[in-house]
Structure formats: structure tokens, C-alpha cells
C-alpha positions as CSV (number, residue, x, y, z in Angstrom):
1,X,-16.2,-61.2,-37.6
2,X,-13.7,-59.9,-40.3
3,X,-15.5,-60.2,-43.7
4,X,-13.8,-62.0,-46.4
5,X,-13.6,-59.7,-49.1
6,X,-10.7,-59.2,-52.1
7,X,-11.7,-55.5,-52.3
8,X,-9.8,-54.9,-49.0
9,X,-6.3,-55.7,-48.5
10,X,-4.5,-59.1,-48.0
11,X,-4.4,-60.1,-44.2
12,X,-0.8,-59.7,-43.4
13,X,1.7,-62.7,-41.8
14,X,1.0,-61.6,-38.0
15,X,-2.5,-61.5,-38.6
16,X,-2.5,-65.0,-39.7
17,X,-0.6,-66.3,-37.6
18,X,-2.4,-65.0,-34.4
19,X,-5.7,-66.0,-36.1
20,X,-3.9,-70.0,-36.3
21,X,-3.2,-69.1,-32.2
22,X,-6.6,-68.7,-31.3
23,X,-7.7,-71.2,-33.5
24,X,-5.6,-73.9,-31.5
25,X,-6.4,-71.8,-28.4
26,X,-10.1,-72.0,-28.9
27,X,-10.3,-75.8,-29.9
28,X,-8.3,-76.9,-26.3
29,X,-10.9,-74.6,-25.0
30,X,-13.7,-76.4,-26.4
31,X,-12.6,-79.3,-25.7
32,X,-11.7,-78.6,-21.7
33,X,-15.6,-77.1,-21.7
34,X,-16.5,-80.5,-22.7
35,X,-14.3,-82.2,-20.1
36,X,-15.8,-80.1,-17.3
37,X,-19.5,-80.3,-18.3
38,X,-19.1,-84.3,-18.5
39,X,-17.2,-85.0,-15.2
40,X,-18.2,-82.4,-13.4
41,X,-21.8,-83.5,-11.5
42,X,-23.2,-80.1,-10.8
43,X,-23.1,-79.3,-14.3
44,X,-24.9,-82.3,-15.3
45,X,-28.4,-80.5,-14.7
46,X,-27.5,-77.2,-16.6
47,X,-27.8,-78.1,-20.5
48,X,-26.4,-74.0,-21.1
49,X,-23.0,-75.1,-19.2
50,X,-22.9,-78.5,-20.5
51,X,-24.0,-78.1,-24.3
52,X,-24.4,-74.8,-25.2
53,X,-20.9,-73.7,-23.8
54,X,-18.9,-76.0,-26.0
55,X,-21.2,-75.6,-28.9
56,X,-20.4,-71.3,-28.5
57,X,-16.2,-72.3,-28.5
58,X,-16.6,-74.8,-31.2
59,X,-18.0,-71.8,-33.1
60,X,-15.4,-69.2,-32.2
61,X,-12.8,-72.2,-33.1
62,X,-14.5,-71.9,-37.0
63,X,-14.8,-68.3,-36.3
64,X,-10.7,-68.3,-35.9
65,X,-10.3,-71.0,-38.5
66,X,-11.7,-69.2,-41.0
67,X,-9.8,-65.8,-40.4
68,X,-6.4,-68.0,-40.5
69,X,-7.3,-69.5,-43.9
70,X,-8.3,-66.2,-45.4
71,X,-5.4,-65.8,-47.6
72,X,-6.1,-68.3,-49.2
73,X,-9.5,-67.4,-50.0
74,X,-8.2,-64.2,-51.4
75,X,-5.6,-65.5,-53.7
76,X,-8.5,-68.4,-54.8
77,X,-10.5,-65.5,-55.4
78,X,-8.4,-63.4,-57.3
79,X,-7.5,-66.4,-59.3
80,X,-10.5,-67.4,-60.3
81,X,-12.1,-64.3,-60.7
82,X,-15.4,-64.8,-58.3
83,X,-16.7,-61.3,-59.0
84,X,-15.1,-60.3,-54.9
85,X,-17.2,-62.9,-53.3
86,X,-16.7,-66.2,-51.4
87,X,-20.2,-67.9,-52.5
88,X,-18.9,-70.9,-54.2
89,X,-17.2,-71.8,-50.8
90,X,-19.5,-73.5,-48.7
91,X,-17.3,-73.4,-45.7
92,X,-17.2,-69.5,-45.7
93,X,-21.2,-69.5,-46.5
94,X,-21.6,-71.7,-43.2
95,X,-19.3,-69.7,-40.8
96,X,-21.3,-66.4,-41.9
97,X,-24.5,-68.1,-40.9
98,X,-22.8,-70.0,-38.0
99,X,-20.8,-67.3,-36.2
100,X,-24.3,-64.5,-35.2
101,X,-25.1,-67.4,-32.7
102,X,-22.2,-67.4,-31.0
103,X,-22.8,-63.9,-28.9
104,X,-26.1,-65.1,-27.5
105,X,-24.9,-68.5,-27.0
106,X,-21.8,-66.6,-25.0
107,X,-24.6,-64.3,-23.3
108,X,-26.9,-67.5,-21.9
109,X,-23.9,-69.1,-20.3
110,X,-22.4,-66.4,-18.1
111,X,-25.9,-65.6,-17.0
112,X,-26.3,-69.6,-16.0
113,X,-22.8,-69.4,-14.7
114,X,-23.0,-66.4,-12.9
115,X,-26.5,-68.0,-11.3
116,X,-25.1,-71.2,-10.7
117,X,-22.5,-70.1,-8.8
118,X,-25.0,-67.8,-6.5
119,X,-27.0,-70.3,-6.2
120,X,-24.4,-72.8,-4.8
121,X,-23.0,-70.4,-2.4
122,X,-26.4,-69.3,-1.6
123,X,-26.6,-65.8,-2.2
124,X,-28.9,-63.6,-3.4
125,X,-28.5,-63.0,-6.9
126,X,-30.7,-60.2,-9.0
127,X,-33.9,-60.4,-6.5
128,X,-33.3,-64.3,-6.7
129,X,-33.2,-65.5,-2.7
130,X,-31.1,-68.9,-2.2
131,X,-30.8,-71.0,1.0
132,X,-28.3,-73.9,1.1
133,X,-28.0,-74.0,-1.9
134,X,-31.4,-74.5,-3.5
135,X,-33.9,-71.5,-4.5
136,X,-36.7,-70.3,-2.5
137,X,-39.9,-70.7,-3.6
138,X,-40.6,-66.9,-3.5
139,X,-38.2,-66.3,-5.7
140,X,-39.8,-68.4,-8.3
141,X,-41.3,-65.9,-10.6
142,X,-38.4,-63.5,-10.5
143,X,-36.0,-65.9,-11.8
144,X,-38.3,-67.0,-14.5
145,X,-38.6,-63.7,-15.5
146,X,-34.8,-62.8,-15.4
147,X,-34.1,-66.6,-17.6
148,X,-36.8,-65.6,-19.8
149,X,-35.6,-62.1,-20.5
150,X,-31.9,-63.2,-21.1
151,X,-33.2,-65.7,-23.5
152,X,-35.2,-63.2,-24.9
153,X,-32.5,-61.0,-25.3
154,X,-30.3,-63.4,-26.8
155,X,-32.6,-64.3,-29.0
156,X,-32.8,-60.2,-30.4
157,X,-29.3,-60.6,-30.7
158,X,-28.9,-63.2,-32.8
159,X,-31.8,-61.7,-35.3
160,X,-29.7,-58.8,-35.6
161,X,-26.2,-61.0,-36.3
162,X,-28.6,-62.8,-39.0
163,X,-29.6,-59.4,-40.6
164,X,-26.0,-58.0,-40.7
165,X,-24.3,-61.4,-42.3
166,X,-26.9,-62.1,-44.8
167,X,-26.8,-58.1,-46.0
168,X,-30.5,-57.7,-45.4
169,X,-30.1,-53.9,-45.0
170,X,-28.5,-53.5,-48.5
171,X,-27.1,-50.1,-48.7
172,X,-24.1,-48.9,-51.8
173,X,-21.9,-46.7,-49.3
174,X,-18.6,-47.9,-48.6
175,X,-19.4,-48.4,-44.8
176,X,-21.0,-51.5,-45.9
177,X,-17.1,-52.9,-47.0
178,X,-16.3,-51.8,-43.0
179,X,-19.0,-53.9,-41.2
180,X,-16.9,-56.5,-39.3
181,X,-13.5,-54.6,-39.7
182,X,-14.7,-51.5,-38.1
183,X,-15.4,-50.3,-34.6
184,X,-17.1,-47.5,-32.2
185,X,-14.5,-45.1,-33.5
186,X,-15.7,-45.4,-37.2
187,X,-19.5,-45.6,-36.5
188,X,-18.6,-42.0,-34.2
189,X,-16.6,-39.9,-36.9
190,X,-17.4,-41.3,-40.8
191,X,-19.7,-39.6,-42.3
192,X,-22.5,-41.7,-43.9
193,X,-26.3,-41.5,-44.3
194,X,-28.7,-43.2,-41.4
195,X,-29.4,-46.7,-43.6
196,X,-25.3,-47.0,-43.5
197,X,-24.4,-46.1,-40.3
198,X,-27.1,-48.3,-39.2
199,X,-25.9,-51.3,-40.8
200,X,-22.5,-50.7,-39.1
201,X,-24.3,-49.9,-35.1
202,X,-26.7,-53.3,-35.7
203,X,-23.3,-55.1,-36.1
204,X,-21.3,-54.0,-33.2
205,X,-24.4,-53.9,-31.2
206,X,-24.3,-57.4,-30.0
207,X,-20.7,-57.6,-28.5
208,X,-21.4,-54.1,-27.5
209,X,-24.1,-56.0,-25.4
210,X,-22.4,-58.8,-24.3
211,X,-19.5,-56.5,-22.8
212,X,-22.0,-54.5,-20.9
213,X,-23.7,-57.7,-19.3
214,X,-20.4,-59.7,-18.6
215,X,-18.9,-56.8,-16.8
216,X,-22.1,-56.4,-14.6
217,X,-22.2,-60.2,-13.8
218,X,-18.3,-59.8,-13.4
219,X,-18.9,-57.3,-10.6
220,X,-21.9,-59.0,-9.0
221,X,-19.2,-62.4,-8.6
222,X,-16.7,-60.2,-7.6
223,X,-18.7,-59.0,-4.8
């Protein structure tokens, strides 16, 4: 997520205006995901698809909303004089606690997807063996174990969203004012001491993560 901060620069027209895209885009999302997990009977036993799905867009819709209302913010802020900080906006305080869940949230569902659909067509999915479309018992303990350790590392991921949003690694350099704005390219070439740079890796790690297990799902339904 973008931080909302007065010491960077205004977000221009285009930016706002694809920000108020997405944020239309996400809420039809949301509110197809809902559609699907309520009339659609094979989804009624997976809570991920059915709940968590919509709860992970309804997020990125705030997410988007936010971002498109940010001009705003910074002309309230520069009027008032809120020392560069949104803290007397409860609504920007909420989306900064709100939007670390949305990664693991994302990570859950394409894993329950991903086996869902493996398991309808009954094929064999990470060491999981399926026959007509229900799992074999033999299989049991390897797909607990491969749940357990998405959970798990959802669960990691969404501790280390927490520590970036609420600053807990408090560091004075100016790669601080980059985390959310900045990518692989800055972390790679700005010169910064170890605390910094590590506050800028911790938050692109969890997209970084999400990319990596999406495409490797992504391949596994392809084949």
C-alpha cells in the first residue's frame, strides 16, 4: 500500500482516477465472489472460498478507496497542519491495520482453490492422491500438513504486514518515507544501513511471496 504522507508529493489526476477504477473494479469483484460462494454448492463446504475470498476483495476495495481519496487527505492535512500524519482520521488508521491481512487472506484462497479444483477432477495435487473426486485416506496427513503450513505461512505474513504498518522497526533514514512506494529496484541500488533496508525487504516480502506461490499453483492448474 501507498502511504499517506504530505512530505511526498500530491498523487496526480491519473493516479486518482485509476485508483477510483479499481475501486469500482474491486467492489463488483467482491460482490460476484459473494454471488458464487452463495449459489454455487461446492463452495458451500469451503469457508476460505466462501468467506474469506470476499472478505480479502472487500479489503483491496478500502485498499483502492483509500488511494483514490488521498488528495483529499493531503490538502486536509496541509490545511490543518497535522504535523505530516493522518492520525486523527480513523478511516486511514483502520485501512493501515486492515490492508496486512489481505495477502494471506489472498494466499489461503488460491491454495483452497487450487486444491479444490484437483480434488474435483481428481488429480494428484502436491503428494495429495484423489479418486472420484474425494481424497484418499493415505493422503490424509500430507494434506494436513500442506493446509497447516499455508496457514502457517500466512499467518508469518501477516505479522510482518502488522510490523511494517504500525512502524515497529522505527529507523530516521529516508527509506522509511519509501516503504509502500518503493520496489525491488530501490531495496537493490539505495544505499541505506541494515535496520532501513530491512524495513523496506519486510514490506515487499509478502507480495514478493504471494507471486512466487500463485505462479507455482498457476503452473500446477495449467498442467
Amino acid at each position: 500500500m501507498t502511504f499517506i504522507d504530505i512530505t511526498g508529493s500530491d498523487p496526480s489526476p491519473g493516479l486518482i482516477a485509476g485508483y477510483s477504477i479499481l475501486s469500482a473494479v474491486s467492489l463488483v469483484c467482491t460482490a460476484w465472489a459473494i454471488y458464487l460462494g452463495r449459489s454455487r454448492l461446492h463452495y458451500h463446504s469451503s469457508f476460505s472460498v466462501r468467506i474469506l475470498f470476499p472478505v480479502a476483495l472487500a479489503l483491496l476495495t478500502l485498499e483502492n478507496i483509500a488511494l483514490a481519496i488521498s488528495g483529499l487527505v493531503y490538502e486536509k492535512l496541509e490545511t490543518d497542519g497535522e504535523d505530516n500524519n493522518y492520525d486523527s482520521y480513523l478511516f486511514m488508521k483502520a485501512i493501515f491495520v486492515l490492508q496486512p491481512f489481505e495477502v494471506p487472506l489472498l494466499l489461503v484462497v488460491v491454495f483452497e482453490l487450487t486444491y479444490l479444483v484437483h480434488k474435483s477432477r481428481s488429480v494428484n495435487f502436491c503428494g495429495m492422491d484423489f479418486d472420484e473426486g474425494r481424497r484418499l485416506h493415505n493422503t490424509a496427513a500430507i494434506s494436513c500438513m500442506m493446509r497447516n503450513s499455508i496457514r502457517s505461512l500466512a499467518t508469518v505474513l501477516l505479522i510482518v504486514g502488522l510490523i511494517v504498518n504500525l512502524d515497529v522497526i522505527q529507523d530516521d533514514s529516508t527509506i522509511d518515507a519509501l516503504v509502500g512506494r518503493a520496489g525491488w529496484h530501490s531495496f537493490f541500488t539505495m544505499e541505506a544501513n541494515v535496520k532501513a533496508k530491512m524495513h523496506l525487504l519486510l514490506s515487499l516480502l509478502p507480495v514478493a511471496v504471494l507471486v512466487l506461490v500463485s505462479f507455482y499453483l498457476s503452473i500446477m492448474l495449467w498442467r
